[in-house]
C-alpha positions in Angstrom: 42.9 -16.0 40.8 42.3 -13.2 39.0 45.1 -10.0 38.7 44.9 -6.4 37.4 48.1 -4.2 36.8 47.6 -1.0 35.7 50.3 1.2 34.3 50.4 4.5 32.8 49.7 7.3 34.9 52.0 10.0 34.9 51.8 13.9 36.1 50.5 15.7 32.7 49.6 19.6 32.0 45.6 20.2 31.6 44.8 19.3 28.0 47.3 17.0 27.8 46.8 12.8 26.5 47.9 9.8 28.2 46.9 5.8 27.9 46.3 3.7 30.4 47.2 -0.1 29.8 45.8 -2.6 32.4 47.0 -6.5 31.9 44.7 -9.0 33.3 45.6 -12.7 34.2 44.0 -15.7 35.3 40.3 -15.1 33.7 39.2 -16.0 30.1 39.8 -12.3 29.6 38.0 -12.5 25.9 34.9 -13.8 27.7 34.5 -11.1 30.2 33.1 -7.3 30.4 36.0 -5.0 31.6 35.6 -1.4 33.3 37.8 1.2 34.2 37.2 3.1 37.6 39.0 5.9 39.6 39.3 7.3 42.8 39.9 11.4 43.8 41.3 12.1 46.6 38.5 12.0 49.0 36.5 10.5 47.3 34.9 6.7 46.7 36.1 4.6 43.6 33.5 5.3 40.8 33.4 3.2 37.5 34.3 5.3 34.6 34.0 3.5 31.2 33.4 -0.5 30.6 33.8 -2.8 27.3 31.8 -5.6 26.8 33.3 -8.9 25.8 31.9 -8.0 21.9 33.6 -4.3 22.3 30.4 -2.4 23.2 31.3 0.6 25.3 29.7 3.0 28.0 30.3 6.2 29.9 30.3 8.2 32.2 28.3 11.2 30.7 31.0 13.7 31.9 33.9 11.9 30.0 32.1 11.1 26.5 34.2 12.5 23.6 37.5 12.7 26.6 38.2 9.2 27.3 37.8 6.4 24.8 38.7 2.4 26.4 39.2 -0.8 24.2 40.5 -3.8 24.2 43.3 -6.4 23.0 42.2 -9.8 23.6 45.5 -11.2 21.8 46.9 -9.4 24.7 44.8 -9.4 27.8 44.8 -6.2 28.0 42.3 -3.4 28.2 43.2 0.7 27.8 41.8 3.6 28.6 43.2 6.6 26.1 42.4 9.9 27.9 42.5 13.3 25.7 41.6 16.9 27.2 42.6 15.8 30.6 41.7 18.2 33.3 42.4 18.7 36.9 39.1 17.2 38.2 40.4 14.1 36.1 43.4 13.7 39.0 42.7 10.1 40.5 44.1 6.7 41.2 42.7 4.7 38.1 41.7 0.5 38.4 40.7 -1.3 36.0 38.5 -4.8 36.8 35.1 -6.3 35.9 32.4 -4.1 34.6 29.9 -5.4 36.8 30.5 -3.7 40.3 29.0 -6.5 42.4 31.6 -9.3 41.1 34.8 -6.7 41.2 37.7 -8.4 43.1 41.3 -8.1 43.7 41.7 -4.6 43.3 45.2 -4.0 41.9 47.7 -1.2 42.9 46.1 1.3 40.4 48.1 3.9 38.5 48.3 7.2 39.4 47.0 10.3 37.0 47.7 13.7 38.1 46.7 16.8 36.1 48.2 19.7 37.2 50.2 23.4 35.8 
């Protein structure tokens, strides 16, 4: 079955960087559209970013030119780099399938906290 581990998150200063990796197993990971999602405090999981199998991406409109995700194949991975972070960017992240009505087996998620 398929498995998502995300890894990454860390406590970082507003306007600081960090990437997100998430490694993905038992799926033909080439063949599949990914998406990154996130969850504040309070709030329901929304999808942030996705990559289609042929590296297409899409965005939220309120994290265009911020976050930027992609891809390694070789790797079976997928990343989120995050630039300009802000406090209203403090969430759990997941990564899984792009297409919300096939996600499944949420991983643990990595926690980003952006904070003085």
């Amino acid at each position: 079955q398929v498995q998502f581990v995300e890894s990454g998150g860390d406590l970082v200063q507003p306007g600081g960087s960090l990437r997100l990796s998430c490694a993905v197993s038992g799926i033909i990971f080439k063949a599949n559209n990914m998406g990154w999602y996130r969850q504040a405090p309070g709030k329901q999981r929304e999808l942030v970013a996705t990559i289609t199998n042929t590296g297409a991406t899409n965005y939220v409109d309120s994290l265009k030119g911020r976050f930027t995700i992609s891809r390694d194949n070789a790797k079976n991975t997928v990343y989120l780099q995050m630039n300009n972070l802000k406090p209203e960017d403090t969430a759990v992240y997941y990564c899984n399938f792009a297409n919300v009505l096939i996600v499944s087996n949420w991983g643990q998620g990595t926690q980003v906290t952006v904070s003085s």
